[in-house]
C-alpha positions in Angstrom: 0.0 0.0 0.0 3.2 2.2 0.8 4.4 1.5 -2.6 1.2 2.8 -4.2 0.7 6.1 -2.5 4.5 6.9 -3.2 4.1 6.2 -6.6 0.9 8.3 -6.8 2.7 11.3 -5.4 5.9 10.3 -7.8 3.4 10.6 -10.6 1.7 13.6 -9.6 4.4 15.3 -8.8 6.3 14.7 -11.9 3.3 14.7 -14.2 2.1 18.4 -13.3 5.1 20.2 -14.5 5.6 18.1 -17.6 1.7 18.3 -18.0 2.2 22.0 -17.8 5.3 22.7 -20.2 3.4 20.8 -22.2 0.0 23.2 -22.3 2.3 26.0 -22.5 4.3 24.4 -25.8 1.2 23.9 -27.4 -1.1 27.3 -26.5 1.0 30.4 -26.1 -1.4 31.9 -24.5 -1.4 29.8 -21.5 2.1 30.8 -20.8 1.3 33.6 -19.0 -0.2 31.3 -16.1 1.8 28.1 -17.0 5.2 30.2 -16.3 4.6 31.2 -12.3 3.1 27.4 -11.6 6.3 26.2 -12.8 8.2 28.5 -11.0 6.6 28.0 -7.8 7.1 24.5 -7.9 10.6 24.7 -9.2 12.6 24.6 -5.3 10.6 20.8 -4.6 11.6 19.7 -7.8 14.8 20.7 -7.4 15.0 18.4 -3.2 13.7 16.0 -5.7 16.6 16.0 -7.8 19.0 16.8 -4.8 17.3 13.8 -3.3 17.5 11.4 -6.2 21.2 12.1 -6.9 22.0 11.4 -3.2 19.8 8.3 -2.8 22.0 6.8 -5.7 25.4 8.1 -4.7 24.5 6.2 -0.6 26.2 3.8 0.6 24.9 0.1 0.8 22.9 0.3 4.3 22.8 4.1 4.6 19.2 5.0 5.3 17.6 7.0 2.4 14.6 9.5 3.0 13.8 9.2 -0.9 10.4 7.0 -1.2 9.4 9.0 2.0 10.1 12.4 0.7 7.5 12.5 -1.9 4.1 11.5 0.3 5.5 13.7 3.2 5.7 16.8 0.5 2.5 16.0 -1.2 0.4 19.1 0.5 3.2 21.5 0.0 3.6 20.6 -3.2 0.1 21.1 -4.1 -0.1 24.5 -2.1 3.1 25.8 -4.1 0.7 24.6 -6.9 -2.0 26.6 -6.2 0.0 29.9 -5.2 1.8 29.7 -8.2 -1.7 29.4 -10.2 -2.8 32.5 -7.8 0.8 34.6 -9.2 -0.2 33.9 -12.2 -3.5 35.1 -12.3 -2.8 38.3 -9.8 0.9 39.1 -11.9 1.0 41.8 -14.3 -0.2 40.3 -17.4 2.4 42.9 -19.1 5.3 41.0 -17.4 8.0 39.2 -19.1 7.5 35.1 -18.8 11.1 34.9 -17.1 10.0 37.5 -15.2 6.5 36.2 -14.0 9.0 32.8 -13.5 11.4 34.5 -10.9 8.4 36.3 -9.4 6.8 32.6 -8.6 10.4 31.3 -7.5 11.0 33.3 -4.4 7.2 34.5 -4.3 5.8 31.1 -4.5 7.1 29.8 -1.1 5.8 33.2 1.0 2.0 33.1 -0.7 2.3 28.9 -0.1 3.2 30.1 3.4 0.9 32.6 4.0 -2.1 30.3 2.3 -1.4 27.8 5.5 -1.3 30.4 7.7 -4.7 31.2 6.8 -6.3 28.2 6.5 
């Protein structure tokens, strides 16, 4: 059962942002939202990575948080997912896309923050 609800979150997690560059290949007009989703989730993709590299550079018998780390960040991911999605909506449409992307990579975190605080 473990091995299913990582591999949902594996899946999610992976499948958004690949779901997403791929909206924003096909419809340039969806960049303008797709760009700030992205960018807020960039810093967990990037533990992912970081994680991933490490777990296969361990030694034999050193204990690996990697199949935990992906259910554990499952509701920040998807609240850096929806504070992206709010960036990109309440951005300046006028807004370079690298631009709108940097704003969602060090915004993303704060308005995720601030969403718990909230709720």
């Amino acid at each position: 059962m473990d091995t299913y609800l990582t591999l949902g979150a594996i899946v999610v997690e992976f499948g958004l942002p690949a779901a997403l560059i791929y909206v924003a290949a096909k419809k340039p007009n969806a960049r303008k939202i797709v760009a700030p989703v992205v960018g807020a989730l960039t810093p967990l993709l990037l533990v992912y990575v970081v994680g991933g590299v490490s777990h296969i550079l361990r030694q034999e018998g050193e204990p690996s948080i990697f199949m935990a780390v992906f259910v554990m960040s499952f509701f920040p991911y998807c609240v850096l997912a929806v504070a992206g999605a709010a960036l990109g909506i309440f951005l300046p449409k006028n807004l370079r896309l690298q631009w709108r992307y940097l704003a969602a990579l060090f915004l993303g975190p704060a308005v995720g923050l601030g969403l718990v605080a909230v709720s």
